[in-house]
N, C-alpha and C positions, 0 to 999 in steps of 0.2 A: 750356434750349432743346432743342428733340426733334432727335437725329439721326438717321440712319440710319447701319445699320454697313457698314461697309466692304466693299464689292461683291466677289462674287468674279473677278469681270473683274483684279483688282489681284492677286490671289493670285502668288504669285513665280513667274514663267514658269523659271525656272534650275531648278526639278524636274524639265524635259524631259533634263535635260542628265544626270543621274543614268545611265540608262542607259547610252549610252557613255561614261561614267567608270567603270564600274564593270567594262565589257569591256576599257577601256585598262590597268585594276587586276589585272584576274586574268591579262591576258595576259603579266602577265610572268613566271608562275609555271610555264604549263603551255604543252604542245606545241602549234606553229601547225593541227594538225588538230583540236582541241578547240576551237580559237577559231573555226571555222567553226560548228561546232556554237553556241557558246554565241553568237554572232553572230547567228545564224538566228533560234533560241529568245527573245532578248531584243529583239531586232525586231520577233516577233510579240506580244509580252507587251506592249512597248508600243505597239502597232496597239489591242489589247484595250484598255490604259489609255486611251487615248484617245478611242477612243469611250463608254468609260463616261461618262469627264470630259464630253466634248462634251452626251452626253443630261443633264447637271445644269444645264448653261450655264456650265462651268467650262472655256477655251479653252488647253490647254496644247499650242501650237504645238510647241512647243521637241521635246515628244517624239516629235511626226507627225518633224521631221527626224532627231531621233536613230534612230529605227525606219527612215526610208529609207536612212540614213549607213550602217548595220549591214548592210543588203540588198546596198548595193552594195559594201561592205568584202566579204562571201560571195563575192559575186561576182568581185572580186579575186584571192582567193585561190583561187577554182575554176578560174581561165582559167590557162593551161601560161606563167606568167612568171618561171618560173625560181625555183631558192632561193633566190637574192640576196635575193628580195623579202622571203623567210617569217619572218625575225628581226624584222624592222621591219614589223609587224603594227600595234604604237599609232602609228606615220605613216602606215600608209593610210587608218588610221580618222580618224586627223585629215582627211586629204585627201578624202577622202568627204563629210566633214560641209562642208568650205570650200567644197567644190562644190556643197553642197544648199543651202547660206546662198549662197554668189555667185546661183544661178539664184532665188532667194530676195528678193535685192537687186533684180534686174533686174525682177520682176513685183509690187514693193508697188506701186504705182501702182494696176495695173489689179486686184488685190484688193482695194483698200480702195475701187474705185471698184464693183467687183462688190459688195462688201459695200452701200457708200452707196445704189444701184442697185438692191436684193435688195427683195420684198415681204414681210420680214419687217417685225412690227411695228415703232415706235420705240424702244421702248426694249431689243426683243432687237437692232435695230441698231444702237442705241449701245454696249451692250454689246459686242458683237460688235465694231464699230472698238475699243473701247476695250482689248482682249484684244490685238487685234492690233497696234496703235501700241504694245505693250509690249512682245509680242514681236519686232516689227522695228528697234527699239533696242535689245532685248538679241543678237539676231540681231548685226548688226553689234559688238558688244562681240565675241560670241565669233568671229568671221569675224576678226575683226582679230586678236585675241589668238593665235589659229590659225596663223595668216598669220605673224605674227614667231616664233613657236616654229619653224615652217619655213625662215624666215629666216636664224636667229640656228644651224639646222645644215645648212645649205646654205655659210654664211660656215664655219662650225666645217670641214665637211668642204674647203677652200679650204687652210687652216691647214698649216703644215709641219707635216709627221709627227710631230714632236717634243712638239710641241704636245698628241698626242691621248695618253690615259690612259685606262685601263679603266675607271676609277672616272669620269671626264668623261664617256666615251661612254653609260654606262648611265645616267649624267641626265638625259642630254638625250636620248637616244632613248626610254629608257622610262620616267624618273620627269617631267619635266619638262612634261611636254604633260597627267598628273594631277592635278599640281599648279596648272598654270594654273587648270584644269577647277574644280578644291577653290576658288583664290580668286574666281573670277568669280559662283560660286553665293552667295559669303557675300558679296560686292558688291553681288549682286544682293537679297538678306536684307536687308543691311540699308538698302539703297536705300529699297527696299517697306517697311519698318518706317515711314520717316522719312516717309513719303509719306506711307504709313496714318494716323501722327499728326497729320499737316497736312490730311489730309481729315477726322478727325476733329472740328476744329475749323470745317472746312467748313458753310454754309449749304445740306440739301438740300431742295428745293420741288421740286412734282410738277409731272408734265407731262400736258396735258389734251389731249383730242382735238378735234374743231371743236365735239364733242357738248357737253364739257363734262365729262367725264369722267376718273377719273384712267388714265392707260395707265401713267405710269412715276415714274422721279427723276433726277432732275440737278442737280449743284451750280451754285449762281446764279454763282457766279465764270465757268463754264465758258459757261454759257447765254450770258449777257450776250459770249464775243466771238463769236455770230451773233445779228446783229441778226434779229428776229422769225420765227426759227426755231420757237420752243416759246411754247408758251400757258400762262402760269402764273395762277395763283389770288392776290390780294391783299385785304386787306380795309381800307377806309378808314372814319376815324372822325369824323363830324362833329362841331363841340360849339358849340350852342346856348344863349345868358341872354340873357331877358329881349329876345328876338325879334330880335337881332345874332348872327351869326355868327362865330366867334372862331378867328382865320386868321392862321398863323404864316408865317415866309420857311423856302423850302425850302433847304436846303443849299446852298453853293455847287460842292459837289461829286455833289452829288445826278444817278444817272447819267439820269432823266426831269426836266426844267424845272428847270434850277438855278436857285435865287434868283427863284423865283414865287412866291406867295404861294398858300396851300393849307391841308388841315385839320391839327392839329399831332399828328395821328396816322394812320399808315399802316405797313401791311408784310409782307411776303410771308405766307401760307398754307404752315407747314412742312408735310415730306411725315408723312403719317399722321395729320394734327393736325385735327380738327372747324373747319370757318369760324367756328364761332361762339364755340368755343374759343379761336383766333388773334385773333378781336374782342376780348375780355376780357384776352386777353393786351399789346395795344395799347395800354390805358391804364395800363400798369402799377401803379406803386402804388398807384392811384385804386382799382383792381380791389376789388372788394368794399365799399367805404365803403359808409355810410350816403348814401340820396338819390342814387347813383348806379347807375344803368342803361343798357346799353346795348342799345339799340333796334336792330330790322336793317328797313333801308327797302325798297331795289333792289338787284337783281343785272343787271349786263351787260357786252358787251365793248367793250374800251376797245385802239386801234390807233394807233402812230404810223409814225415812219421806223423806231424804234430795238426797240420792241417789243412783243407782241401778252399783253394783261390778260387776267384775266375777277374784275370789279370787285365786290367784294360793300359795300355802303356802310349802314355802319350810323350811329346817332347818339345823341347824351347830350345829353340837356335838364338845364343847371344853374340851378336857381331861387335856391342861397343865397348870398351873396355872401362869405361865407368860404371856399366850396366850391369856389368859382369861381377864386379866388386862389391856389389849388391846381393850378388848370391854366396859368396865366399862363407866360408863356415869354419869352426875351429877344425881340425886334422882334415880339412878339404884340399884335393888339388887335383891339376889337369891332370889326365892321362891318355897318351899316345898308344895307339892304336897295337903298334911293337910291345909296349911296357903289359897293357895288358894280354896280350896271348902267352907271353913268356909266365905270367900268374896264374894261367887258367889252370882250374882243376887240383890248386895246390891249398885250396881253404881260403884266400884270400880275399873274393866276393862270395855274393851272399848267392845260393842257391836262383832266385830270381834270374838274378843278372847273367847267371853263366847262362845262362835259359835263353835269354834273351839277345848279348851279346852278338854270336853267327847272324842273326837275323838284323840286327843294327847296322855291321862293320858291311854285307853288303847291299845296304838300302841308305838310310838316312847319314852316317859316316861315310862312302863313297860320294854321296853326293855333296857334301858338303867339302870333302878333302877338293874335290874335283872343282866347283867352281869358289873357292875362298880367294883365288884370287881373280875372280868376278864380281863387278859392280852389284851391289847387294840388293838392288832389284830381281837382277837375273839368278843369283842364289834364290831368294823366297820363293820366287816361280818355280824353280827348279827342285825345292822342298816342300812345295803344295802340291807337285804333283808324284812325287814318292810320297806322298802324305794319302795322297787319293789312291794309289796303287794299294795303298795296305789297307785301306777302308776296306776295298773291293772283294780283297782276301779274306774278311773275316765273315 
């Protein structure tokens, strides 16, 4: 089955976060007036990274805040607050980033509504949420985890004297808030790995525009919870002997007309795959025998409560009767042309088919009632060219 590889929208947001780990790292080595410096410097570098990333469609929030966290850590340390402060350099930077992730918290709403809102295309909007619901879940990991590092020596500094140790205090002021940093990035590694392989397994189908056109892709799992959001592409397969229709029960879990009766082949148009390729692929192992072919009728669109098609319907005339026992299926059987009109409209087929039906009984069923008993050269002929008639139409 055709996938598509894993979007860069998934890419590990926790590389924003590199930068200030790497100023909370060296600041413990060197004098608080080089941490101004190197604060500055790394702020701008990731302003630079960021907008490279952004021009590829690659959305790493994470380091827009590390880059303001660092601005306003300079800032800090420029304003006259005394030396008290200048030791505890890796707690302001923390408390900077808490502050950028809190006012961060407060506005997902109205960006993801700016986002949903925006006149960019579909699919750089979906992209676009999809970068951002990543970031604002890893957002709050590290706001949280922030948040008890400050915690856990706000209680520390409470503690009888007794209690503190030179070797405690340099943990918790200056390794301790790196370390968080180091696990939440390989949390976040291997989060996205696990993902990565569960979208891997993922179904991706395109999404069309009202034209008919492809704009994007989206996995069908996602698609399906907004109901008739995205226009996707399907191909259904009719299969015709002997001027009966041969019409399986749909699923009962089937997310369109469970438990109607319908062709016993259908299914999405993956992304990048030929319609006509996705037909062939339909009948599976049928696929290449001898005596079979499959024929493409109509193309159009198909609308309910749940979801919006665009139907390509193709069909397989089987004239042998061993051939035919090869597509038989469990609650499968023929159906006369009589049996189903007498059903129409009573629940019994699936929405598609009543769709379709009128358009079958007078094209591809006429013509096949009409010459079945004609030498089955002269049928194929005579089905290649109601075959070419309904290309013509669409």
């Amino acid at each position: 089955m055709n996938r598509i590889e894993t979007r860069k929208s998934l890419d590990n947001q926790a590389w924003g976060l590199l930068p200030m780990l790497l100023f909370m790292f060296i600041d413990n080595f060197i004098d608080y007036h080089y941490s101004f410096i190197i604060a500055l410097t790394l702020s701008f570098v990731s302003m630079y990274l960021y907008t490279a990333l952004m021009k590829r469609k690659t959305y790493q929030f994470l380091l827009l805040v590390s880059s303001i966290s660092l601005i306003l850590f300079s800032v800090f340390l420029y304003l006259p607050l005394g030396k008290a402060l200048y030791p505890y350099s890796s707690l302001i930077s923390e408390l900077t980033m808490v502050m950028v992730l809190t006012f961060v918290g407060f506005s997902r709403r109205s960006l993801l509504r700016r986002v949903r809102n925006s006149g960019h295309p579909l699919f750089h909007r979906t992209l676009l949420r999809s970068s951002l619901n990543e970031f604002i879940f890893l957002a709050q990991v590290v706001q949280n985890m922030f948040i008890l590092h400050l915690f856990v020596i706000l209680i520390y500094n409470v503690l009888p004297y007794d209690w503190h140790t030179p070797g405690r205090t340099v943990f918790l002021y200056d390794q301790l808030g790196v370390i968080i940093g180091v696990c939440i990035f390989s949390y976040e590694h291997v989060r996205v790995k696990i993902m990565k392989g569960s979208l891997r397994k993922e179904m991706w189908i395109p999404v069309l525009n009202n034209e008919g056109k492809v704009v994007g892709c989206i996995a069908r799992s996602v698609s399906r919870t907004v109901k008739k959001k995205y226009y996707h592409p399907i191909v259904r397969v009719a299969v015709i002997h002997d001027g009966k229709l041969y019409l399986t029960k749909r699923s009962p879990d089937s997310y369109v007309d469970p438990d109607t009766y319908d062709y016993p082949y259908e299914r999405y148009v993956l992304y990048r795959q030929k319609i006509e390729h996705s037909a062939q692929d339909a009948i599976g192992r049928l696929k290449g025998k001898p005596g079979v072919s499959v024929r493409f009728l109509i193309r159009y669109k198909y609308e309910d409560e749940k979801i919006r098609h665009q139907v390509s319907l193709y069909v397989v005339c089987v004239h042998d009767e061993k051939l035919m026992s090869e597509y038989v299926r469990e609650g499968g059987k023929l159906w006369l042309t009589a049996q189903i009109e007498e059903n129409l409209s009573k629940g019994v087929f699936s929405g598609y088919f009543e769709k379709e039906f009128p358009y079958l009984q007078n094209t591809i069923l006429f013509a096949e009632n009409f010459c079945c008993q004609q030498p089955t050269s002269f049928c194929e002929e005579n089905i290649a060219e109601e075959s070419m008639e309904s290309a013509s139409m669409v």
